[in-house]
N, C-alpha and C positions, 0 to 999 in steps of 0.2 A: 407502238402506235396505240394512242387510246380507243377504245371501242366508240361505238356511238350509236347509243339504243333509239329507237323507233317508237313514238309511242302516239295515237290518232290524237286527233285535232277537236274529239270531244273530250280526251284525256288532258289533252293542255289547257282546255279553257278551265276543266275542272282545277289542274294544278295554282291556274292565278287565280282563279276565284276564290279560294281555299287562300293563297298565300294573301288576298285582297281582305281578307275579313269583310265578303262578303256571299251571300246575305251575312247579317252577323249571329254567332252561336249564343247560346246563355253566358250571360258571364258573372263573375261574382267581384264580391268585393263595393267599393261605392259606386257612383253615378263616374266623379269626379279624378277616382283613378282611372275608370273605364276609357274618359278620353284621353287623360293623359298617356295613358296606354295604346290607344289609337294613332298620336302622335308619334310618339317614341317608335310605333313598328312602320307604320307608313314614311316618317322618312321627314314628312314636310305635308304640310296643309296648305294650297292656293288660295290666296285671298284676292276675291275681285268687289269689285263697287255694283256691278249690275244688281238691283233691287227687286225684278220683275216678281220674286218668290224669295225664302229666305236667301241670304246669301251663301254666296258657296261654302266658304269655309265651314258654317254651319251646319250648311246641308249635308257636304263631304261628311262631316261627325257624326252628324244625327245616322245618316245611313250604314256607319259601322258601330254604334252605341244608342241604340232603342230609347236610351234616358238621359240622351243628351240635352242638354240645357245653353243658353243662349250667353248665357254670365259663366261659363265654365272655362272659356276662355280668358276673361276678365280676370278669374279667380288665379288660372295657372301663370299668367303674368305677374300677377302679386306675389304668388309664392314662386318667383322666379325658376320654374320649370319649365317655360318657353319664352321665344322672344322672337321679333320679326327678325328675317331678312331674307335673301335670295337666292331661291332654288334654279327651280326654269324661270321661275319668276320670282313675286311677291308672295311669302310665304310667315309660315308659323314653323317654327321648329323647333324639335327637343332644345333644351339648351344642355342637355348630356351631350351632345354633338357642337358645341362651339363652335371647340379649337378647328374644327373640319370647313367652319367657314374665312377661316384667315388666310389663306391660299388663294382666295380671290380677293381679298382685302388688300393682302402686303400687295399684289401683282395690280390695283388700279391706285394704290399709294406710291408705288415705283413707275406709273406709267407704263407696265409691263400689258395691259390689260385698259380698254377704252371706256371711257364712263359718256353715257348720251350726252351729260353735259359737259361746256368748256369748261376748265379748268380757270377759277379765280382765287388766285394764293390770299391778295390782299383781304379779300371780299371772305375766303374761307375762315381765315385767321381770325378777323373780326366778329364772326356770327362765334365761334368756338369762344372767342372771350368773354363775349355776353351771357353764354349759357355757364360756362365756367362760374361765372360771376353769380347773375340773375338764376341760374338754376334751372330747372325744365320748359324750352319755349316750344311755342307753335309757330309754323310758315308769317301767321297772321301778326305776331307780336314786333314780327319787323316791317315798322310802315315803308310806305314806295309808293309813288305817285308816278311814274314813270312807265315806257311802254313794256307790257309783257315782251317775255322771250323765246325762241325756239318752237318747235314744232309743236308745242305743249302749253303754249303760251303763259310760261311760268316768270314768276319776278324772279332778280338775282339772288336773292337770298335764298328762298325756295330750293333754287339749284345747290347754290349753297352746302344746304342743309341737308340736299340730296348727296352730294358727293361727299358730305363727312362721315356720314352714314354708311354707304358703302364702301367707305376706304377703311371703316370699321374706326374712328374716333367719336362718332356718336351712335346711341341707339334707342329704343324708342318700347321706353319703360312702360307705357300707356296709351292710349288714344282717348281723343274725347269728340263725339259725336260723329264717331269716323275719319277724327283728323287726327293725323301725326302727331306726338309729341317728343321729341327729342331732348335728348338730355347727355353726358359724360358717359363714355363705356364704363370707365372706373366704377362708376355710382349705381351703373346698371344693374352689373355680373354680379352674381353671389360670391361669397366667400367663397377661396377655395377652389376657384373653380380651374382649369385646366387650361392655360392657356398657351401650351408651346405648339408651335406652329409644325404640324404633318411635314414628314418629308417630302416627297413624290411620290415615291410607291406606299408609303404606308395610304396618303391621300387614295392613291388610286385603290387601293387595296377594301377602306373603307368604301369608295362609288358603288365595286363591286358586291362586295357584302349587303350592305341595304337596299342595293336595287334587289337581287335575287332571295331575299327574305321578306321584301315587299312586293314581288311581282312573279315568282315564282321561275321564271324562268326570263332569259333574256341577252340580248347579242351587245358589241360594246359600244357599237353606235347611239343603243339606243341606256346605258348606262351613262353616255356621256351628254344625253342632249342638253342640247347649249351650253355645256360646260367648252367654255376653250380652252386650248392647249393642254388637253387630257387624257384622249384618244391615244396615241404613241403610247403612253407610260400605262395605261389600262391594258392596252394590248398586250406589253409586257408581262405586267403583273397577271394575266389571265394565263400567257404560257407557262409562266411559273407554277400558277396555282395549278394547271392540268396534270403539268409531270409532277408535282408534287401529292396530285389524285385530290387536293381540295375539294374537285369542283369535275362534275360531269358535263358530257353535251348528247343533246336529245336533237331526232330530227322527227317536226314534224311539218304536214304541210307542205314539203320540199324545202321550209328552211332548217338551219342550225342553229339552236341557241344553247347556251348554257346555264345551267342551274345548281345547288349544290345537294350531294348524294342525299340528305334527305327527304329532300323535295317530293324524290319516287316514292315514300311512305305514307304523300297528303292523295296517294289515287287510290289507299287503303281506307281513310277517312271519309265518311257521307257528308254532300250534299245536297243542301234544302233546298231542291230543284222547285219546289211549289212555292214558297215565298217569292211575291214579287218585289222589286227597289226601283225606285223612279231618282234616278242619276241625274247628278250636277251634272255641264257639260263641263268643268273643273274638275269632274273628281280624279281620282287618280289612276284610276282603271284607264282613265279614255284619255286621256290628255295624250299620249303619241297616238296621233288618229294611224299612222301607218299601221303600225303594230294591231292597231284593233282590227283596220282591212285584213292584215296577213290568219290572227288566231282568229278573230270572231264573225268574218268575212262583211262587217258593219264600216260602211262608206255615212264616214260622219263629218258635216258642217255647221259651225255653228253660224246660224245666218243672222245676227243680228248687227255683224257686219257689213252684210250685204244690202245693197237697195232694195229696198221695197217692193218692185214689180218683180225682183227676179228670184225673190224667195220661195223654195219649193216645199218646205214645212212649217217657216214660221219664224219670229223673231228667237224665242229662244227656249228654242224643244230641248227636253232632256230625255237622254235615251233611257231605255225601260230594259232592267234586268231580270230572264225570268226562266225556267226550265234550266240554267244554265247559257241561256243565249242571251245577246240583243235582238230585241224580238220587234219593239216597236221605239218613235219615241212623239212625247206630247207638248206643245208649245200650248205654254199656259200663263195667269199671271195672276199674282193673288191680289183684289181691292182689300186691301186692310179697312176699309171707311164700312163700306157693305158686308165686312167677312164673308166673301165671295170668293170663291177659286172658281176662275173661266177659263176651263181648257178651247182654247181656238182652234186647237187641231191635235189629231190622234190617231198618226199614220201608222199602221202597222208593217214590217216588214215583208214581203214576200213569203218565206220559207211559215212563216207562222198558220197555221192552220186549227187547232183546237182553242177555237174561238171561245167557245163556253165557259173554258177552264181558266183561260186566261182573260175574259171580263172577271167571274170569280176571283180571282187575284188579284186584279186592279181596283176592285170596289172593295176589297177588304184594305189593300195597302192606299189607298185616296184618303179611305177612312182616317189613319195616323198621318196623313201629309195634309191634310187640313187642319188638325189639330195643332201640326207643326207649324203653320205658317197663319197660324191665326185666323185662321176661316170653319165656317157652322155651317156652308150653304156650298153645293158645286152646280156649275151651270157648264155645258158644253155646243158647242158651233156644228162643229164639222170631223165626222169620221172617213179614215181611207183606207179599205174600200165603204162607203157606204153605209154599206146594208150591214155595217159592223157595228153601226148606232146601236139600232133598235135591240142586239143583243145585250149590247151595252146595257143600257138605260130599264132593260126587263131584271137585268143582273142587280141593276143599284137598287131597283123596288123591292125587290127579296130580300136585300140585306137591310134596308130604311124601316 
């Protein structure tokens, strides 16, 4: 029977934070390997459209690589070291990891696996011949005058273009102005590159290894989210890897997760408990909000889904990393026109009580997130509690 070590719930948060590349350590080397390197160990980059500050994918970078750049992504496209497609969601991924997305490819090209959109063979056939032909299109290159479709109120091409995409016949070499462009997988992939399609367990075998080298520890529920039809064959491969001693499990908090044995060597390793990081709500720490309930005991929404009146922090706060917790988070928005960052709100956690320290750390790290997001000037509304302004604000004059 395998043992199952114990280890506290300030110990775990240190192990993902350490396995998060966050905060992040000095690093050497370029700007440009720095992210690609950040790619390659995180797994996948979320990519969302929300604008209120820079975008996620960005922001996710910037806050594990200090010299990250906005064209860095652009550039690792080109030199075809990453490419989109779908993790839990809309992602950036290594393209050393391809062959690992062709398991949900062949399974929504066999109908094994649902695509949101219906299925039009004729309709699909034909947009693949045009790009065959024509060469790299956008949504926009095929006219329609007719009624949108779906929940998404997309035209049929759109869809389309969506489902070749995901059945892995086209992929999307570039974007331009935030929009798609699509083009032949052939033309895409580098040379060389690795295309035979994972078994099942090697698949599942890969889930596990990247999740627990990105996140330090972890159960298999939460290796599989939104992965379907995973689960069973993960579970396997996890009993496999125990009795074969791969892979340890820790309990902490009253749950069990599993990690691999040298995981327990990063609670040997310091962290930069005084640097503070103001989190995407995309990043990848947080995106299982359970999981962060359980280690970090932070009950996180992102409300800018939610109506208006029944918002209790804000359109769209990002939580604040800091001593090692989530301590607070700030719903903010930057005017690019005014280079103005307006934090509208700046609720602090409960548990957080060395106020002083942690204004200090937010007026130092404000400092580089303005800079990131193209702002020279901060203005702020409303602190919670209060009276946690005036620290604030006494804290920014010292540093200004």
């Amino acid at each position: 029977m395998n043992k199952i070590d114990t280890i506290s719930l300030q110990q775990a948060r240190k192990m993902v934070l350490l396995s998060q590349k966050l905060p992040p350590t000095k690093q050497t080397g370029s700007a440009l390997a720095a992210t690609l390197s950040a790619i390659e160990h995180l797994g996948y980059i979320q990519i969302d459209t929300i604008s209120a500050i820079q975008r996620a994918h960005h922001h996710t970078l910037w806050n594990r690589n200090p010299r990250y750049k906005t064209n860095h992504l652009g550039q690792l496209f080109k030199e075809k070291k990453v490419f989109e497609y779908w993790s839990h969601a809309a992602a950036y991924l290594p393209m050393r990891d391809y062959r690992f997305t062709l398991p949900r490819k062949h399974a929504i090209a066999n109908g094994h696996q649902n695509h949101w959109y219906k299925r039009n063979e004729s309709l699909m056939k034909s947009v693949l011949q045009r790009i065959a032909t024509e060469g790299p299109l956008m949504a926009k290159d095929f006219e329609y005058t007719g009624k949108k479709m779906g929940e998404w109120q997309t035209k049929p091409a759109k869809q389309a273009l969506e489902y070749l995409f995901m059945q892995g016949d086209l992929m999307i070499p570039y974007r331009v102005n935030f929009h798609k462009v699509y083009d032949l997988t052939e033309r895409v992939l580098p040379e060389g590159i690795n295309t035979e399609v994972p078994g099942p367990k090697e698949y599942a075998r890969f889930l596990i290894l990247q999740y627990l080298r990105a996140n330090g520890l972890g159960q298999a529920n939460e290796m599989v989210y939104l992965l379907k039809n995973t689960k069973t064959t993960v579970l396997t491969v996890l009993r496999e890897m125990m009795e074969q001693q791969e892979l340890l499990q820790v309990n902490t908090g009253g749950n069990v997760y599993y990690a691999l044995p040298l995981a327990l060597e990063l609670l040997n390793k310091p962290l930069s408990r005084s640097k503070l990081k103001i989190l995407s709500p995309f990043d990848n720490l947080l995106i299982q909000r359970k999981r962060m309930g359980a280690l970090f005991g932070f009950d996180y929404l992102l409300e800018c889904y939610t109506p208006e009146a029944k918002r209790q922090y804000g359109y769209f706060s990002l939580p604040i990393l800091w001593d090692g917790k989530l301590v607070a988070r700030m719903d903010c928005k930057a005017d690019r026109k005014k280079a103005l960052l307006r934090i509208h709100h700046l609720a602090l956690e409960p548990g957080l009580v060395k106020f002083d320290a942690f204004a200090h750390a937010l007026v130092k790290e404000l400092q580089a997130f303005m800079v990131f997001n193209g702002c020279n000037e901060l203005q702020w509304t409303k602190t919670s509690p209060n009276s946690f302004k005036s620290i604030l604000e006494n804290s920014y004059k010292r540093e200004d």
